[in-house]
TORKOL-4160 file (C-alpha; in steps of 0.2 Angstrom, whole numbers, padded with zeros to 4 digits, m for minus):
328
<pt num="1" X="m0080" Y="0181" Z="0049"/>
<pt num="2" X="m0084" Y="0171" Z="0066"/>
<pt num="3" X="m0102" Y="0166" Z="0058"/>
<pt num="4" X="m0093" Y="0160" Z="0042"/>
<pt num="5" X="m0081" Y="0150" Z="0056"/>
<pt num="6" X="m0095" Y="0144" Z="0065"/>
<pt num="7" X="m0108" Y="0138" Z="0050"/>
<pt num="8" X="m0091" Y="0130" Z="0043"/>
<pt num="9" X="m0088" Y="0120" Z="0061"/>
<pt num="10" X="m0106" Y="0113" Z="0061"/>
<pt num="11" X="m0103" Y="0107" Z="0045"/>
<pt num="12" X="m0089" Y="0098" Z="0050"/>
<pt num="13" X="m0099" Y="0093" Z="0066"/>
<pt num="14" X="m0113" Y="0086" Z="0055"/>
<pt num="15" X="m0105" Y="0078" Z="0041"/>
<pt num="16" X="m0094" Y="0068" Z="0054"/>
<pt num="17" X="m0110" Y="0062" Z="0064"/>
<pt num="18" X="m0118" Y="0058" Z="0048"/>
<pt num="19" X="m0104" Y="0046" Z="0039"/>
<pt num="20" X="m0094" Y="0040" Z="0058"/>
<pt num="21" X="m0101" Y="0022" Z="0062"/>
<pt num="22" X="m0097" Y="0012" Z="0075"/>
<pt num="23" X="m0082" Y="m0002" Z="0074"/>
<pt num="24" X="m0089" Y="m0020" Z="0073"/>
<pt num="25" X="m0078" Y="m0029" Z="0081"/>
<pt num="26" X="m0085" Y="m0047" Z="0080"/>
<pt num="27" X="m0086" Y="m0046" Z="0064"/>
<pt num="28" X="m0068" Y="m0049" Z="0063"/>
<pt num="29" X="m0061" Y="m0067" Z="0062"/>
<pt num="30" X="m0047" Y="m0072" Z="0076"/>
<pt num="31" X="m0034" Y="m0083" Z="0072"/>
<pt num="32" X="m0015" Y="m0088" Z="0078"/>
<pt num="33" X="m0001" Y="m0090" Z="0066"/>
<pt num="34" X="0012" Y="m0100" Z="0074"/>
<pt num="35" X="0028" Y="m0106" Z="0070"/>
<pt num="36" X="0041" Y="m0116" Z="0079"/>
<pt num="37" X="0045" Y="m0100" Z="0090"/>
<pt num="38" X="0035" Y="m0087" Z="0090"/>
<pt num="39" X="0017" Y="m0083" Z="0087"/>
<pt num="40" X="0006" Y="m0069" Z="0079"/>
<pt num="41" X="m0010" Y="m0066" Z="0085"/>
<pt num="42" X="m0022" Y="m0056" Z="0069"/>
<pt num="43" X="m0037" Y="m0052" Z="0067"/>
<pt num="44" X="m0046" Y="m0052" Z="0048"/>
<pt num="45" X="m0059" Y="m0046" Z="0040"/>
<pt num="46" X="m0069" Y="m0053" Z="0026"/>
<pt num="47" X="m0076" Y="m0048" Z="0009"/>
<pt num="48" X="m0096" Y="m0048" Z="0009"/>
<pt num="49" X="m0101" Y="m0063" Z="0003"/>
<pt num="50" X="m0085" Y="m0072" Z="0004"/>
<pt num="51" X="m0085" Y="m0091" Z="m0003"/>
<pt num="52" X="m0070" Y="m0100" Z="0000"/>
<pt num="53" X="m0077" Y="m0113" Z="m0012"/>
<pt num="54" X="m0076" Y="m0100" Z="m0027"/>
<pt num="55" X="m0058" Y="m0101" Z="m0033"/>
<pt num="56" X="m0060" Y="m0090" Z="m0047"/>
<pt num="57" X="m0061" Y="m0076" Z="m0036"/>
<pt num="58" X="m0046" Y="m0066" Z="m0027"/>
<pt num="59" X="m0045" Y="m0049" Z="m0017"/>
<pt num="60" X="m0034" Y="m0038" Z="m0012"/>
<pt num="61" X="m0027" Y="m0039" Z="0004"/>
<pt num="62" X="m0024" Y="m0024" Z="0017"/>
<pt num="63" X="m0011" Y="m0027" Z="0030"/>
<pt num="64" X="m0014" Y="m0015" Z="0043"/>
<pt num="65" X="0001" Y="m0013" Z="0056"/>
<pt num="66" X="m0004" Y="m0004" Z="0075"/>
<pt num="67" X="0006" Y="0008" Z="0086"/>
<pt num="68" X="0017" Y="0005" Z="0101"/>
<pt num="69" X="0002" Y="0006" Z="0111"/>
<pt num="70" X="m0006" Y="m0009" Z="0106"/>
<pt num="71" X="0004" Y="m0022" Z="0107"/>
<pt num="72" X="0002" Y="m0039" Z="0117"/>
<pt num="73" X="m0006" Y="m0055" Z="0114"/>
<pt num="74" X="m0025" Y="m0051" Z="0117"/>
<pt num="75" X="m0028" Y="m0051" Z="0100"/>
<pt num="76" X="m0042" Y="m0035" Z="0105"/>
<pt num="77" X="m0031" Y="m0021" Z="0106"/>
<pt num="78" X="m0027" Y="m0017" Z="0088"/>
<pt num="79" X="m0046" Y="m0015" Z="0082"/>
<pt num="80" X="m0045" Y="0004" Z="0081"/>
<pt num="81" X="m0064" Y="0013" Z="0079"/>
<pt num="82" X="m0057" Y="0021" Z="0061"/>
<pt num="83" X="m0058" Y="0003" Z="0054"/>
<pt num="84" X="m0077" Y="0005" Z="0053"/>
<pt num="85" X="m0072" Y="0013" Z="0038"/>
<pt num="86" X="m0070" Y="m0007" Z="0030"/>
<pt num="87" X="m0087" Y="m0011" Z="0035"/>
<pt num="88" X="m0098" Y="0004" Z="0028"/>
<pt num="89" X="m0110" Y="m0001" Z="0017"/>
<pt num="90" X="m0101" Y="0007" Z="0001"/>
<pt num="91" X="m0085" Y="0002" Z="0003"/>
<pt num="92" X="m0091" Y="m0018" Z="0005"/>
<pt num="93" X="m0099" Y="m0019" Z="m0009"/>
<pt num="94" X="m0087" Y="m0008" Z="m0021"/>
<pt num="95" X="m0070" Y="m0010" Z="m0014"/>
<pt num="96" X="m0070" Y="m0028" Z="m0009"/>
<pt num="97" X="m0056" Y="m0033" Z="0000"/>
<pt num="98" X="m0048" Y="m0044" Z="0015"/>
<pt num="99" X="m0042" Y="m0035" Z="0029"/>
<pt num="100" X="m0030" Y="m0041" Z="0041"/>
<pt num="101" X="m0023" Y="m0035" Z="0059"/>
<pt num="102" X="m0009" Y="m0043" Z="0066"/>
<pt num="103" X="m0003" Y="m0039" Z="0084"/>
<pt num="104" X="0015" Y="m0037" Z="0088"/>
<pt num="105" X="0021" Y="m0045" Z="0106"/>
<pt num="106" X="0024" Y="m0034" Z="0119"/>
<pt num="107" X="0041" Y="m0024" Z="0120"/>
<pt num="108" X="0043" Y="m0032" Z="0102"/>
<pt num="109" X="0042" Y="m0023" Z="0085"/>
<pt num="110" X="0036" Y="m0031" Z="0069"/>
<pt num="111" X="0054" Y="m0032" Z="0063"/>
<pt num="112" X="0053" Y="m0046" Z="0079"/>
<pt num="113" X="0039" Y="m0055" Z="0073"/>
<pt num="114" X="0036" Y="m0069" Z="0059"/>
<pt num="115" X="0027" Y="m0056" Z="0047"/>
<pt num="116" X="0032" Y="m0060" Z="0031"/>
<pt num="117" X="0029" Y="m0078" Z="0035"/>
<pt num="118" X="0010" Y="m0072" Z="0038"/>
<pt num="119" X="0009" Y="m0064" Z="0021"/>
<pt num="120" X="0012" Y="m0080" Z="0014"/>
<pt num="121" X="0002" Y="m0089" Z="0024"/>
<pt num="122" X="m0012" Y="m0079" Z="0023"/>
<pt num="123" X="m0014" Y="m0082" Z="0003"/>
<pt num="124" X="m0014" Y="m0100" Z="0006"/>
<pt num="125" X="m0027" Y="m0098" Z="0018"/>
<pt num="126" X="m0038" Y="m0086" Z="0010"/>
<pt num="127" X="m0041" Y="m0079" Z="m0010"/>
<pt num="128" X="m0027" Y="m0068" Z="m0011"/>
<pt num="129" X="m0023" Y="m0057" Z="m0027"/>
<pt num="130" X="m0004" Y="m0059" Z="m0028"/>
<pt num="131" X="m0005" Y="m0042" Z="m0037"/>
<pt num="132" X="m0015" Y="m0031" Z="m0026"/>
<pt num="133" X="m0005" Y="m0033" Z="m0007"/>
<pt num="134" X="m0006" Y="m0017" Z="0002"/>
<pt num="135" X="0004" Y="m0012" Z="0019"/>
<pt num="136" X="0000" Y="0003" Z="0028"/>
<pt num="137" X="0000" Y="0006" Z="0050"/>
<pt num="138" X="0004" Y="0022" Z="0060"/>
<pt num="139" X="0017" Y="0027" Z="0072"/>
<pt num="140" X="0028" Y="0012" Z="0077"/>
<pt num="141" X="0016" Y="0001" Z="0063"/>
<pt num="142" X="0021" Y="0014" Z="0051"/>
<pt num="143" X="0039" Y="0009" Z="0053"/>
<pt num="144" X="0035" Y="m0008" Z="0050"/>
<pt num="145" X="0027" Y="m0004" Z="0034"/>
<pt num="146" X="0044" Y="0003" Z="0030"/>
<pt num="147" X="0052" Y="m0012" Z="0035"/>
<pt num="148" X="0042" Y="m0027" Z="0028"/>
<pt num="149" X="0043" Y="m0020" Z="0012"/>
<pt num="150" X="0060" Y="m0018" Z="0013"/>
<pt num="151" X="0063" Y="m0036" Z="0017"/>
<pt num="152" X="0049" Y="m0039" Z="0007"/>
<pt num="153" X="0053" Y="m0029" Z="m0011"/>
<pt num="154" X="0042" Y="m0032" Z="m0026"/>
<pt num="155" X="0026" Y="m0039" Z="m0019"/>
<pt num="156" X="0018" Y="m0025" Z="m0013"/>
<pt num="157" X="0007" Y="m0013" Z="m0026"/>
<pt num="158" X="0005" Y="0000" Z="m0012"/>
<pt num="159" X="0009" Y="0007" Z="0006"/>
<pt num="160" X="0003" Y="0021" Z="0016"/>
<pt num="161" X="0015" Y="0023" Z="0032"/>
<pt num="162" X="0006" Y="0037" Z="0044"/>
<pt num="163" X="0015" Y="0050" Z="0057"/>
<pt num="164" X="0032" Y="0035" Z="0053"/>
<pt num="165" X="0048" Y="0037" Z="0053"/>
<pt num="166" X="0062" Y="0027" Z="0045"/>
<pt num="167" X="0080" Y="0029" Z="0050"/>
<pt num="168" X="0090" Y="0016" Z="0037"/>
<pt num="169" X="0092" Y="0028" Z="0023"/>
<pt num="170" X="0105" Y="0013" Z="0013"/>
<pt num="171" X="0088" Y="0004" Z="0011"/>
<pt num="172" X="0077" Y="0016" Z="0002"/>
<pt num="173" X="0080" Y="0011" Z="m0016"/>
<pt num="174" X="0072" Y="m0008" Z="m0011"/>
<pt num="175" X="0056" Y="0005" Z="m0009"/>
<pt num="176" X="0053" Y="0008" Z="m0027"/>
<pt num="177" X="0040" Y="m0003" Z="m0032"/>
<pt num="178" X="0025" Y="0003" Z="m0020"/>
<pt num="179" X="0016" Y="0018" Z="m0024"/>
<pt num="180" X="0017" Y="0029" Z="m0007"/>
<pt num="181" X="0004" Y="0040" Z="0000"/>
<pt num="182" X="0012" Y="0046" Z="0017"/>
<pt num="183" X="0003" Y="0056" Z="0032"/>
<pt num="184" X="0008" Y="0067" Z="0046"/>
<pt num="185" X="0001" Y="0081" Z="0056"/>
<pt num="186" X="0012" Y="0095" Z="0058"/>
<pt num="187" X="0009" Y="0095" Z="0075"/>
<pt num="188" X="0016" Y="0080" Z="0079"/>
<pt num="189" X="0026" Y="0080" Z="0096"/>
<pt num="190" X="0030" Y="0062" Z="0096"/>
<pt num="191" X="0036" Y="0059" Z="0078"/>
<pt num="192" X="0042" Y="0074" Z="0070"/>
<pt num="193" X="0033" Y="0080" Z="0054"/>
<pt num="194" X="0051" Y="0082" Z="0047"/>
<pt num="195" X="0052" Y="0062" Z="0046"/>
<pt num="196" X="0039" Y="0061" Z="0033"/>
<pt num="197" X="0046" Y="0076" Z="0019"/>
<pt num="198" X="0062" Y="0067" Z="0023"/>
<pt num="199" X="0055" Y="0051" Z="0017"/>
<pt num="200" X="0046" Y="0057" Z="0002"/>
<pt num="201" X="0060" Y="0067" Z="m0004"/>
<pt num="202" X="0072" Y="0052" Z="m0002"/>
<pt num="203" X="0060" Y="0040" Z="m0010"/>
<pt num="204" X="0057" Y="0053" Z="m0026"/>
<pt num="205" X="0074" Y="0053" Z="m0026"/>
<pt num="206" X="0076" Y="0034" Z="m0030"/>
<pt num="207" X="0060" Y="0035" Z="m0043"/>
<pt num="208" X="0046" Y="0031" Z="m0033"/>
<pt num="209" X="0028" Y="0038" Z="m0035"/>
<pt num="210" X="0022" Y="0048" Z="m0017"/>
<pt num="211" X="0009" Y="0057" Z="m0014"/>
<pt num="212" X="0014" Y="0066" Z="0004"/>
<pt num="213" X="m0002" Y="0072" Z="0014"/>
<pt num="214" X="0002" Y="0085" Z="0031"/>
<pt num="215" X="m0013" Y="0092" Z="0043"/>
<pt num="216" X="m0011" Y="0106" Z="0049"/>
<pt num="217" X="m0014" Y="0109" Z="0067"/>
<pt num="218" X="m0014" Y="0089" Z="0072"/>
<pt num="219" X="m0004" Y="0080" Z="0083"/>
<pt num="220" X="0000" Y="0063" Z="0084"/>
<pt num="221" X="m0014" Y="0053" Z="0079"/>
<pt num="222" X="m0016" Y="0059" Z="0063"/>
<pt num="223" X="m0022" Y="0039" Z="0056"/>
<pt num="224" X="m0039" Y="0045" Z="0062"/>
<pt num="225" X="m0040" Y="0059" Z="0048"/>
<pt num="226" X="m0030" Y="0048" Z="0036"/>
<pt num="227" X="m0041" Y="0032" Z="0036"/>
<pt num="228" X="m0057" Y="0047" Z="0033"/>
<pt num="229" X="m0051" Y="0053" Z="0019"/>
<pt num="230" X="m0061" Y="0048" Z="0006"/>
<pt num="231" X="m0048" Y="0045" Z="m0009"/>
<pt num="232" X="m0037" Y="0032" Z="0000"/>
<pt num="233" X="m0047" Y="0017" Z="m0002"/>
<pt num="234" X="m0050" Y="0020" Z="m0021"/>
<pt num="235" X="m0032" Y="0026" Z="m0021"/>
<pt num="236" X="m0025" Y="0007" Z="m0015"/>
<pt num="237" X="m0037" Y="0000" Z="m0026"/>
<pt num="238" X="m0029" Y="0009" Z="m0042"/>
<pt num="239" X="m0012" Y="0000" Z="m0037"/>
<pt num="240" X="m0008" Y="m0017" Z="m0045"/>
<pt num="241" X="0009" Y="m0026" Z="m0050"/>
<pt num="242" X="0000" Y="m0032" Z="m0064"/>
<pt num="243" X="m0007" Y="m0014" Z="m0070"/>
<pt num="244" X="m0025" Y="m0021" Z="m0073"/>
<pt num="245" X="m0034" Y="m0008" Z="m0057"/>
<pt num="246" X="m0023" Y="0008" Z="m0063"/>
<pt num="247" X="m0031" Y="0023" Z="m0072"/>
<pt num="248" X="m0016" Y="0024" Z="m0084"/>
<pt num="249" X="m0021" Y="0020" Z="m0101"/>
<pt num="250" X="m0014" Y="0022" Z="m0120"/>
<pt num="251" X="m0016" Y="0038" Z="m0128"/>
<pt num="252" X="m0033" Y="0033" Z="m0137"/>
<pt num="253" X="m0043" Y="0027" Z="m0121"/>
<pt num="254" X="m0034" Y="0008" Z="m0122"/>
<pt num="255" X="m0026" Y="0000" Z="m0108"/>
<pt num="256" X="m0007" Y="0002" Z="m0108"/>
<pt num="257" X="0002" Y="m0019" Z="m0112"/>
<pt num="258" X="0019" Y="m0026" Z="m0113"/>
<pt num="259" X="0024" Y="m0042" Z="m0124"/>
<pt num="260" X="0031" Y="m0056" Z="m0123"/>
<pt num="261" X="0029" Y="m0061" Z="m0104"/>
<pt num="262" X="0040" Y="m0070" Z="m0103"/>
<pt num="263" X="0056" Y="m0060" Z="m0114"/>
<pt num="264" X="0073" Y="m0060" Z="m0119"/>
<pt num="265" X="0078" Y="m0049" Z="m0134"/>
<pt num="266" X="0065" Y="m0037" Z="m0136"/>
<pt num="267" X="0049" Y="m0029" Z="m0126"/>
<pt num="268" X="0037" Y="m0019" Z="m0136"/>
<pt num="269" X="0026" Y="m0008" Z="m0122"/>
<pt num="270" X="0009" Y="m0003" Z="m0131"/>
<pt num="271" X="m0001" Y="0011" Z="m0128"/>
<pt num="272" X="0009" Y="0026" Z="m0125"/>
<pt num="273" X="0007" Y="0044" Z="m0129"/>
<pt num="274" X="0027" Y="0045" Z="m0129"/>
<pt num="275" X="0029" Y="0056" Z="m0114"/>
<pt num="276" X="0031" Y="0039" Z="m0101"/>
<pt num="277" X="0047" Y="0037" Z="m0091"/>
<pt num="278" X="0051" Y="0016" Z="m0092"/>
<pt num="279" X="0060" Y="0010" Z="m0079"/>
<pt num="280" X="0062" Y="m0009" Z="m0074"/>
<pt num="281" X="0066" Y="m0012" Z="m0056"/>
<pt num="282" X="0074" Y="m0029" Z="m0050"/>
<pt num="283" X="0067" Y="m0037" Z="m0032"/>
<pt num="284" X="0081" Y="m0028" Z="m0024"/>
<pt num="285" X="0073" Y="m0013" Z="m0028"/>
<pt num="286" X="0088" Y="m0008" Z="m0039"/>
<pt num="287" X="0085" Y="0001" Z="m0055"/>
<pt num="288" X="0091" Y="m0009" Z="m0070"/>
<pt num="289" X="0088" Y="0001" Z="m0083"/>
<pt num="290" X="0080" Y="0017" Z="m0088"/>
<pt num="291" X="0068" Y="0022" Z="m0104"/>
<pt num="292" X="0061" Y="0037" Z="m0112"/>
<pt num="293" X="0045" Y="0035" Z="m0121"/>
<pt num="294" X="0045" Y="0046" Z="m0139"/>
<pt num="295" X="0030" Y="0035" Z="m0147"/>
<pt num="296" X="0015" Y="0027" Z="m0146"/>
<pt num="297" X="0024" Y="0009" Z="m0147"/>
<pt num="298" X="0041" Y="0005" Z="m0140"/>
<pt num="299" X="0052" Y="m0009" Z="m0143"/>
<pt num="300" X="0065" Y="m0010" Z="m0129"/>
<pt num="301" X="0081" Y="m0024" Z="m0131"/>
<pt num="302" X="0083" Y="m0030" Z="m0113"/>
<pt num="303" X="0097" Y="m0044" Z="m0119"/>
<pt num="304" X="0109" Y="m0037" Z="m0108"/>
<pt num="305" X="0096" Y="m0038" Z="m0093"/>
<pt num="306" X="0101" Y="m0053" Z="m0081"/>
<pt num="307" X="0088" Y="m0067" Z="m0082"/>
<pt num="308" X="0078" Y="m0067" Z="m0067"/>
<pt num="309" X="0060" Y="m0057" Z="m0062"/>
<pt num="310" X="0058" Y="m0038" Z="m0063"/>
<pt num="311" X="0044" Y="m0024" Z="m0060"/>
<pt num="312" X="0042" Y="m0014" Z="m0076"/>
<pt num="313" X="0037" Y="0005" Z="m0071"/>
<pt num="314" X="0025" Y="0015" Z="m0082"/>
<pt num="315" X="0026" Y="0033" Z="m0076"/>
<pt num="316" X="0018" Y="0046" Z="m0084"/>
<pt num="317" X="0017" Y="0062" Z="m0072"/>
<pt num="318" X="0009" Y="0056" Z="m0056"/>
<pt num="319" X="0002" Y="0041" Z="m0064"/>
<pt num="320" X="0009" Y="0025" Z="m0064"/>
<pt num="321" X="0005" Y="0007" Z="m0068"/>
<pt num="322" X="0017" Y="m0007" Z="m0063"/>
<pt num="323" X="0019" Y="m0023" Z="m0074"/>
<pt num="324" X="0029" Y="m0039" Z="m0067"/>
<pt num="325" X="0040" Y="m0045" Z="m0083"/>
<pt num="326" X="0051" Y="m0059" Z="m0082"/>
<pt num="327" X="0065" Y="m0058" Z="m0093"/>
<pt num="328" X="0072" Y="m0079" Z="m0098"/>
């Protein structure tokens, strides 16, 4: 067995050598965001061959939150060596995206600062898809992901919070629209593991989609395995509000549609195999209403829905797709 353990090792040892790059950092743009009290230093990074000029354009935006550790007002200290991962040469050109890395002040956390100001800042200033805002950050970042979507429910299409912890347990039904993948090393003597399977149960619980990774033998810093893990970024790229990146599809191969948007008496959901839970989900992350698929086409009466904006939830085992419908 020890050869077997040993070829296995240099294996790892290569294939780590052969794919780690070194981070970049001045290819990330600095900026300030201000308001009449506080400031928020970020750093960005830009899709290759970004045009401003070229408003047909949008991309997703990742919102990456940093640990305890890193906070202050340098504007440095938050560019971790695992973001190389955004500026391999595959991932540029096939999962192009804007990545942005704000820095909580020292002593603060980002429950402190003006973040989801910035989100909306940050699709003024650069070509945002409304439909494809991603959160994710480890340890005391991983909290904040937590807590902007919380404050923040129905405009994120995904979040990936790493060794986190939440302790507001009230607040878990606003977390129902993202889809979760959640990290942890089993290890960990800072956060305990426990604080993820607590999450992902409780979110389950409330009809979210998670996906719940644990590594074995790691402590603490278990963001550096998760951003190397080769299905997240296609993972976040699958996740849009308005279903058009997910791989769920009708039961011949078509895309899965709902009509009229907007509605008022009736939504007919296209597409189905008849085995799809339909829930619709209000900004408040409340669960309105409920549907069981039985055929290919459904016609649902929403009249008794209150008229305001909802997320439509498409869930057919661990696939989902996420539609906004507003219902007038």
């Amino acid at each position: 067995m020890k050869p077997k353990i040993s070829i296995i090792s240099l294996v790892l040892t290569i294939s780590t050598t052969c794919f780690a790059q070194s981070l970049d950092r001045e290819a990330f743009g600095k900026r300030l965001y201000q308001t009449s009290d506080k400031v928020l230093p970020y750093r960005y990074l830009l899709p290759e061959g970004y045009d401003e000029t070229d408003r047909t354009k949008k991309y997703p935006l990742i919102l990456i939150l940093h640990g305890s550790g890193e906070r202050g007002n340098n504007n440095v200290s938050q560019l971790y060596d695992f973001l190389s991962v955004f500026q391999r040469d595959d991932i540029r050109k096939k999962y192009r995206a804007i990545v942005v890395l704000p820095q909580c002040p020292a002593n603060q956390s980002f429950g402190d600062t003006p973040l989801s100001e910035l989100i909306v800042a940050l699709q003024k200033v650069f070509l945002i898809d409304p439909n494809r805002l991603y959160v994710g950050g480890l340890s005391m970042g991983g909290y904040g992901t937590y807590e902007i979507v919380v404050k923040n429910p129905g405009i994120f299409a995904a979040a990936f919070p790493i060794c986190a912890w939440w302790d507001d347990m009230t607040t878990v039904p606003q977390m129902t629209v993202p889809d979760w993948w959640l990290f942890h090393g089993d290890q960990d003597q800072s956060v305990a593991v426990s604080e993820s399977y607590k999450m992902a149960q409780a979110l389950r619980d409330v009809g979210a989609s998670v996906k719940l990774t644990i590594y074995p033998g790691v402590n603490h810093n278990s963001w550096d395995r998760a951003f190397a893990e080769p299905d997240l970024i296609p993972w976040l790229f699958s996740k849009s509000l308005n279903g058009v990146s997910t791989g769920l599809s009708g039961n011949d191969g078509t895309a899965l549609s709902l009509y009229p948007n907007p509605a008022h008496d009736v939504l007919t959901v296209d597409g189905l195999t008849g085995d799809e839970i339909i829930s619709f989900i209000d900004l408040k992350g409340n669960i309105r209403m409920t549907f069981a698929a039985s055929g290919e086409k459904e016609s649902i009466s929403i009249n008794h829905l209150p008229k305001e904006l909802y997320i439509v939830k498409i869930v057919k085992g661990e696939e989902m797709k996420a539609i906004k419908l507003s219902v007038n």
